[in-house]
C-alpha positions as CSV (number, residue, x, y, z in Angstrom):
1,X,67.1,-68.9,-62.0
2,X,64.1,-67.4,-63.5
3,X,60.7,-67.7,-62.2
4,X,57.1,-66.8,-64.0
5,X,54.9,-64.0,-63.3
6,X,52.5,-66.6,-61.9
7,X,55.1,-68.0,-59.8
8,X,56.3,-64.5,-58.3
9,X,52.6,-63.3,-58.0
10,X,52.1,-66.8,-56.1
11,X,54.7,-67.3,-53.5
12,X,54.5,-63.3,-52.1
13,X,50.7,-63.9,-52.1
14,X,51.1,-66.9,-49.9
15,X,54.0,-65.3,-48.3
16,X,51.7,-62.4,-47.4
17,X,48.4,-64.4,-46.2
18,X,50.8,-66.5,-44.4
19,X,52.3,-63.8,-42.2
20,X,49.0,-62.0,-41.9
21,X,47.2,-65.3,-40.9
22,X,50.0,-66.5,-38.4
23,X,50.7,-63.3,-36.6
24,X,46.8,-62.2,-36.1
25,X,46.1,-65.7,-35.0
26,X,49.1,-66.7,-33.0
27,X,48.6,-63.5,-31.0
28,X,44.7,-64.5,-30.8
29,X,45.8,-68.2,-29.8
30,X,48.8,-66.6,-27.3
31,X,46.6,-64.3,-25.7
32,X,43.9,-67.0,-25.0
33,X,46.6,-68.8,-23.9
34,X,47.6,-66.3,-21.5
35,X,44.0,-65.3,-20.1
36,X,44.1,-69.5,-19.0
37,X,47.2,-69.4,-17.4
38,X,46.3,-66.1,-16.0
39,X,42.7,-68.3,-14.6
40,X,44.9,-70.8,-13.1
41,X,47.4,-67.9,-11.1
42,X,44.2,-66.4,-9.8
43,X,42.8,-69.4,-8.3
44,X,46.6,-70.2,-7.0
45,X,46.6,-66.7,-5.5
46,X,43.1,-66.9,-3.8
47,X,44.0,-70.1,-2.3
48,X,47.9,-68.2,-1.0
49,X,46.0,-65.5,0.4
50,X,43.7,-67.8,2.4
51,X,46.6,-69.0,4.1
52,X,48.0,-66.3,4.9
53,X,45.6,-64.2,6.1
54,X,45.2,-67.6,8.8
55,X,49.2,-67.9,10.0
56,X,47.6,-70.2,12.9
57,X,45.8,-72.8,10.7
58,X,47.1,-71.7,6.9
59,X,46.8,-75.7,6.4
60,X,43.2,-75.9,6.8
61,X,42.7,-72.1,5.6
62,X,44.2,-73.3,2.0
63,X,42.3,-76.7,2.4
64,X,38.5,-74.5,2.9
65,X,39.0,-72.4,0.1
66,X,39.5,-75.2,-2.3
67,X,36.8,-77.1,-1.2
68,X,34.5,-74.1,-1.3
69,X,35.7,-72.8,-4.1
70,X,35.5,-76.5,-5.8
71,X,39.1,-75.5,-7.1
72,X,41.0,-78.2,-9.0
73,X,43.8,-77.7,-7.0
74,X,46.5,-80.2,-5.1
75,X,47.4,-79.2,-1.7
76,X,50.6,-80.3,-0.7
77,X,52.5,-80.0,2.9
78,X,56.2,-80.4,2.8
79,X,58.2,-80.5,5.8
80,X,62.0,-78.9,5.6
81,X,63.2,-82.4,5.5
82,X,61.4,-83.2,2.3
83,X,58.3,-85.2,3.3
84,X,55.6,-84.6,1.2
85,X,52.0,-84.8,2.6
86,X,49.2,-84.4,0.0
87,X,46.6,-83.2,2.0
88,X,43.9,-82.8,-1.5
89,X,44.2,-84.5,-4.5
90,X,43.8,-82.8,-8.2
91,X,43.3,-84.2,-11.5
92,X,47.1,-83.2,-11.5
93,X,49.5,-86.6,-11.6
94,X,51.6,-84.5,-8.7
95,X,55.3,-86.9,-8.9
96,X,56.9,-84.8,-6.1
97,X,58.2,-82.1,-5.0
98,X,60.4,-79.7,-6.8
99,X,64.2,-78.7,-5.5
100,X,63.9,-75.8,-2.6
101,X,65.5,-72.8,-4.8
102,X,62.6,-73.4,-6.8
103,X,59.8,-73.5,-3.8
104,X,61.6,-70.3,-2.5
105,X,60.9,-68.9,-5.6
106,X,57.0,-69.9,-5.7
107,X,57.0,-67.5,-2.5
108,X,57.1,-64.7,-4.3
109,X,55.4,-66.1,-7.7
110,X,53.5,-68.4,-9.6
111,X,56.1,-71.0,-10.8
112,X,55.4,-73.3,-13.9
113,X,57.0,-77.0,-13.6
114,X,57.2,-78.4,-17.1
115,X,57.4,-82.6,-17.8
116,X,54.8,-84.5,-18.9
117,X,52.1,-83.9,-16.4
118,X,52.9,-79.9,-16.6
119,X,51.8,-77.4,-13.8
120,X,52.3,-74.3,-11.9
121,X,52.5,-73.7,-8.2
122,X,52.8,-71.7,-5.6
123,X,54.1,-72.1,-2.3
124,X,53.6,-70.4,1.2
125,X,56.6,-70.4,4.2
126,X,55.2,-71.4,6.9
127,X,56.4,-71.6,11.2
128,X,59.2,-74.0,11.3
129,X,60.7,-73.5,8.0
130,X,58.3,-76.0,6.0
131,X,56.2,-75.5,3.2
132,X,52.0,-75.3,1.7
133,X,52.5,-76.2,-1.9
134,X,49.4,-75.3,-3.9
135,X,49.6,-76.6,-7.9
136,X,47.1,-76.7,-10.3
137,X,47.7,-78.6,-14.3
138,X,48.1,-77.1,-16.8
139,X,47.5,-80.1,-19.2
140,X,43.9,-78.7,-20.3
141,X,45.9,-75.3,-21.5
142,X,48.5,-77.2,-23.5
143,X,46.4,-79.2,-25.0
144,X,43.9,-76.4,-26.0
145,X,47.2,-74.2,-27.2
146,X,48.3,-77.5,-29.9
147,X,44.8,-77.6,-30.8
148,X,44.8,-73.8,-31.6
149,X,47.7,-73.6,-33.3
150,X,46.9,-77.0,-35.2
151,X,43.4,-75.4,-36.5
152,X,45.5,-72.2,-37.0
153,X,47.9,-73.9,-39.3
154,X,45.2,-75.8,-41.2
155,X,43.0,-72.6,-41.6
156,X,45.8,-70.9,-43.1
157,X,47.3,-73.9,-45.4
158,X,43.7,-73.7,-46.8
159,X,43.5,-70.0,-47.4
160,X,46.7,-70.3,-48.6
161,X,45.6,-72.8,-50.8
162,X,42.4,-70.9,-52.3
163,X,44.8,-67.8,-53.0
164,X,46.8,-70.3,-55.1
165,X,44.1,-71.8,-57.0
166,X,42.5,-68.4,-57.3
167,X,45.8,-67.4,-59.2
168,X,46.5,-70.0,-60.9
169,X,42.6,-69.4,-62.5
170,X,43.2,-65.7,-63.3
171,X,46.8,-66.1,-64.9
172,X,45.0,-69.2,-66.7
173,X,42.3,-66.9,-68.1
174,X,44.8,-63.8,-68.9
175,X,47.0,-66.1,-70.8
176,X,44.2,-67.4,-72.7
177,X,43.7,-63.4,-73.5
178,X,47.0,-63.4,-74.5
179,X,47.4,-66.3,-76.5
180,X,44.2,-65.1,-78.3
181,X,45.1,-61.7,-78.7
182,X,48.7,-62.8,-79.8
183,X,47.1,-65.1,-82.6
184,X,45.0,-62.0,-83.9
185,X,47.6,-60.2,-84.4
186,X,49.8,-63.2,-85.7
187,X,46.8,-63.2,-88.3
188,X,46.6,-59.1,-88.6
189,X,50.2,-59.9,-89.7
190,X,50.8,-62.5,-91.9
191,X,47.6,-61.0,-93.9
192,X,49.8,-57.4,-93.9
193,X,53.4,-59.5,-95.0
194,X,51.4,-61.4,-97.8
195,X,50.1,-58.0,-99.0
196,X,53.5,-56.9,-98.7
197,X,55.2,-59.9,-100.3
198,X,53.6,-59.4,-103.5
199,X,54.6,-55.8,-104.6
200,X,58.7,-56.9,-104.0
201,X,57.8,-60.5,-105.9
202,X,56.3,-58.4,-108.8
203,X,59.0,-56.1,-109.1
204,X,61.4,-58.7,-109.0
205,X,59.4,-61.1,-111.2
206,X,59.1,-58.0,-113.7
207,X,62.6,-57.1,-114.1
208,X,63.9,-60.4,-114.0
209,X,61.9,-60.9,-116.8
210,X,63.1,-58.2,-118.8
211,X,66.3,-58.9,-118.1
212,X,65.8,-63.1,-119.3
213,X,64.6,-61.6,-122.4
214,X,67.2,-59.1,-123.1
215,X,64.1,-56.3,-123.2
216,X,66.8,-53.6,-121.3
217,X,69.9,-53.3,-123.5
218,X,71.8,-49.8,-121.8
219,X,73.8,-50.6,-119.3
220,X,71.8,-48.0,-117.1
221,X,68.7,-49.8,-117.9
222,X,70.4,-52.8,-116.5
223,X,72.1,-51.8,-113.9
224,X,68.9,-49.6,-112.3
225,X,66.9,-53.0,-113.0
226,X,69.5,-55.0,-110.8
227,X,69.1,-52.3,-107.9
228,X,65.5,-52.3,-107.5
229,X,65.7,-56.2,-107.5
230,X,68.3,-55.9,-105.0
231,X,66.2,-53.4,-102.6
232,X,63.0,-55.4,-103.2
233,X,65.1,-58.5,-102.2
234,X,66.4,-56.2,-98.4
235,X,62.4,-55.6,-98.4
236,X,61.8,-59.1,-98.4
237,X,64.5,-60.4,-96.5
238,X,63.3,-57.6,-93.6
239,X,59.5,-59.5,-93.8
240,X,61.0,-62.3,-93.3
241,X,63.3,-61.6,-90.2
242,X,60.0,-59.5,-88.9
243,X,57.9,-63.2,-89.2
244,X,60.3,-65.4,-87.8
245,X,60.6,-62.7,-84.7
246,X,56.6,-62.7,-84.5
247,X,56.9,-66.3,-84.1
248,X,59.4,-66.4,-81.6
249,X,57.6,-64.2,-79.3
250,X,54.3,-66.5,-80.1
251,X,56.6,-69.4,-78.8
252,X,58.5,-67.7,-75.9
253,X,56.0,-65.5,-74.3
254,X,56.7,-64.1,-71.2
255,X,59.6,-66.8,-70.7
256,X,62.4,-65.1,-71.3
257,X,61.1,-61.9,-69.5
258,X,63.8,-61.3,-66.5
259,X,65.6,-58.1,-64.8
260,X,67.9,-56.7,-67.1
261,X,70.3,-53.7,-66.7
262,X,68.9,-51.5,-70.3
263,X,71.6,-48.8,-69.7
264,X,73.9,-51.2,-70.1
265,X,72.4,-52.7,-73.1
266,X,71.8,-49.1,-74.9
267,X,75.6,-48.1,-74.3
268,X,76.7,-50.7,-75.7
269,X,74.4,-50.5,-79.2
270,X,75.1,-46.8,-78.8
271,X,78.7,-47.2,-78.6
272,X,79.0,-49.4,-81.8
273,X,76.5,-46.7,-83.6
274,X,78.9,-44.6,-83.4
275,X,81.7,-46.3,-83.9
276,X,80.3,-47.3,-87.3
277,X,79.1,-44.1,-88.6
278,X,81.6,-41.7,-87.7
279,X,80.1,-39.0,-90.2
280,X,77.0,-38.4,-87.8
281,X,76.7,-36.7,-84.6
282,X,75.9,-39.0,-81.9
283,X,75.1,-37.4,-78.4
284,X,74.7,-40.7,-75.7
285,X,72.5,-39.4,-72.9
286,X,72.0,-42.6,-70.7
287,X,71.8,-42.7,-67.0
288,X,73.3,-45.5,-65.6
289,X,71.4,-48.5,-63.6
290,X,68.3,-48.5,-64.8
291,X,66.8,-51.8,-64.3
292,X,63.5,-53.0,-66.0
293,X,61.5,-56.6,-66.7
294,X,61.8,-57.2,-70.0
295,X,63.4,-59.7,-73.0
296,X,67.2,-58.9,-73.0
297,X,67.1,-60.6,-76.7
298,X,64.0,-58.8,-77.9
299,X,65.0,-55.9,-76.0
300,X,68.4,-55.7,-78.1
301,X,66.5,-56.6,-81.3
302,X,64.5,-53.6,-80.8
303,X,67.2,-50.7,-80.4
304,X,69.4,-52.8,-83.0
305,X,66.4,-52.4,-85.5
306,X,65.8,-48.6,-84.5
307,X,69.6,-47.8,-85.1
308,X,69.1,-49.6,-88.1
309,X,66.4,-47.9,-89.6
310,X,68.0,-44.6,-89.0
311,X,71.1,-45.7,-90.9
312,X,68.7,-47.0,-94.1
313,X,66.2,-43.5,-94.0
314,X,68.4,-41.2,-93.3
315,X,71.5,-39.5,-94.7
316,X,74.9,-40.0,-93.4
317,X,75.2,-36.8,-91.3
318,X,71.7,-36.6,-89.8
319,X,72.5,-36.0,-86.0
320,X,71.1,-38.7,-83.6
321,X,70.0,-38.4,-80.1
322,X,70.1,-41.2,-77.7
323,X,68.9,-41.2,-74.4
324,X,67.1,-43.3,-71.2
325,X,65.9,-41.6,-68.2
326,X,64.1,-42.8,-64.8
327,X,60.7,-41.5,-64.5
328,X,59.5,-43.0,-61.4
329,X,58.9,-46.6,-62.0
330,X,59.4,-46.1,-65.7
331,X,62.0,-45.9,-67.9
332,X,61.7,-43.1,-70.6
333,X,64.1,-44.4,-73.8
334,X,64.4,-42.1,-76.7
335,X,66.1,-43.1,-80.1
336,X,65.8,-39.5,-82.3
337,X,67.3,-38.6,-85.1
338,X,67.0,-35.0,-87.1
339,X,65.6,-36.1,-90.5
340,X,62.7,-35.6,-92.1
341,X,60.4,-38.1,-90.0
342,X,57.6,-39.6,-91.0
343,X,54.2,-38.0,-92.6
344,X,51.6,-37.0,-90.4
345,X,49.1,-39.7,-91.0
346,X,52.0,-42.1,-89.3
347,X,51.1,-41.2,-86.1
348,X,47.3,-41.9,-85.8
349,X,46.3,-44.3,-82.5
350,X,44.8,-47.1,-85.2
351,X,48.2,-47.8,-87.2
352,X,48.9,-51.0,-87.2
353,X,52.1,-53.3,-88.1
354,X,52.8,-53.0,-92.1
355,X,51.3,-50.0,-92.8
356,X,52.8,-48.2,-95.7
357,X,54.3,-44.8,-94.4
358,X,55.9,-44.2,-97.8
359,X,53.4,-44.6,-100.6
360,X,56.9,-45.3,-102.9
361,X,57.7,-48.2,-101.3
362,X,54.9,-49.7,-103.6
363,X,56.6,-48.7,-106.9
């Protein structure tokens, strides 16, 4: 399945707000979390160490420092039978006791009892194997904890949100560039090909005049006359491939751009260069898995029309060098051959498609 630049660009954007978002703010809305519960095992403990540090009345020790304190905390005295005495009342909906392993284990520790009236305890042994209970709710820090995480969720949907919109804006605008850009030179091009068009149409429209009216009578005469009309025809035929190309890319885009494997594509075209010209040398220089983002059909097109060239420009026994290197995140592909090359003035930075290299081609 292939998916758009925009798309990619998109989902790891989101992705990455997301993850940034969540994990700075769920440890911000954990850790306030934990300084409340933490609030809660403080005023447990002050209320435990009252008790104990009053072994004779730890009942009425626990009672005073609540009520001094003004601590919202139930007070509870639980026999070893299991009667339960609340001795102060909470906002807490206290519905009993819980089962003794767990009391022994308030002894030692704060204890939370989940339900739907949650709350954490502790507890304090005292003579005659019977119990202080001291709990505290912890409905206010649950309820504060969904309402974090709830605004959490919402703050990040809607940063998420303006990323995306963002985006979607900027690929907007850069394929309006492109579009417009692509046009120019759609323009740039059909302006070159109708310049171009009319030097083959000439030649042909000359010769096949002559040749209507009988004007070249050698069988030379003729013969050269059918050649040039011939090449002018391959020059024609080439504008023609080269504008319905142009306008597949106008149509396409970046569509068909996907990962494609180009070592595997070049030693392929490189094999069957060689395979059809055996009177050249050939050295294949490729390393292998070299991935890039490209048009596999363009991308072929491309080292088909290189080979292609070299074949039509150069003599049959010109040497030809093919290679594709990694360099870094690049891909370095060379297609060389040992002929003449072009003039000079081919290489300027302002050459455009169409320009004429060979001043013969006009003739």
């Amino acid at each position: 399945m292939k998916y758009s630049a925009f798309t990619r660009t998109t989902v790891a954007t989101v992705g990455l707000l997301t993850a940034i978002t969540m994990g700075v703010g769920g440890f911000s809305v954990l850790h306030s979390q934990g300084a409340e519960v933490n609030k809660v095992d403080q005023s447990l403990e002050y209320v435990i160490e009252s008790a104990y540090e009053n072994p004779l009345q730890p009942v009425g020790a626990a009672l005073y420092a609540i009520e001094q304190s003004s601590l919202d905390i139930s007070l509870i005295f639980l026999t070893h039978e299991g009667e339960e005495t609340i001795v102060h009342e909470s906002s807490l909906r206290y519905r009993g006791a819980p089962d003794f392993p767990t009391i022994d284990l308030a002894t030692t520790r704060p204890v939370r009892i989940p339900g739907q009236s949650p709350y954490r305890f502790r507890a304090v042994l005292v003579e005659g194997g019977d119990y202080i209970l001291v709990a505290r709710s912890t409905d206010d820090i649950d309820a504060n904890f969904r309402s974090n995480f709830q605004s959490l969720a919402a703050f990040t949907f809607a940063l998420d949100s303006i990323a995306a919109l963002l985006l979607f804006f900027y690929f907007r605008r850069a394929n309006r560039r492109y579009e417009s850009a692509s046009l120019e030179r759609m323009q740039e091009f059909l302006g070159d090909a109708s310049h171009e068009l009319r030097t083959p149409l000439t030649v042909i429209k000359g010769y096949v005049e002559m040749l209507s009216k009988n004007q070249l009578t050698q069988e030379a005469d003729k013969k050269r006359a059918f050649d040039r009309v011939g090449t002018e025809i391959q020059r024609m035929e080439s504008l023609v491939q080269d504008l319905l190309l142009l306008a597949e890319l106008g149509e396409s885009g970046a569509r068909d751009i996907e990962e494609i494997d180009l070592s595997e594509i070049l030693t392929a075209h490189g094999t069957d260069f060689i395979t059809l010209n055996p009177t050249r040398k050939v050295t294949l220089s490729i390393s292998q898995s070299i991935v890039i983002e490209a048009s596999r059909d363009y991308m072929a097109r491309f080292i088909q029309n290189a080979l292609t060239n070299i074949v039509r420009h150069t003599d049959s026994d010109v040497a030809v060098n093919i290679s594709l290197t990694s360099r870094g995140k690049n891909a370095e592909l060379i297609i060389e051959d040992a002929g003449g090359g072009l003039p000079e003035s081919a290489y300027r930075e302002d050459i455009r498609s169409l320009n004429r290299f060979d001043e013969s081609r006009s003739r």
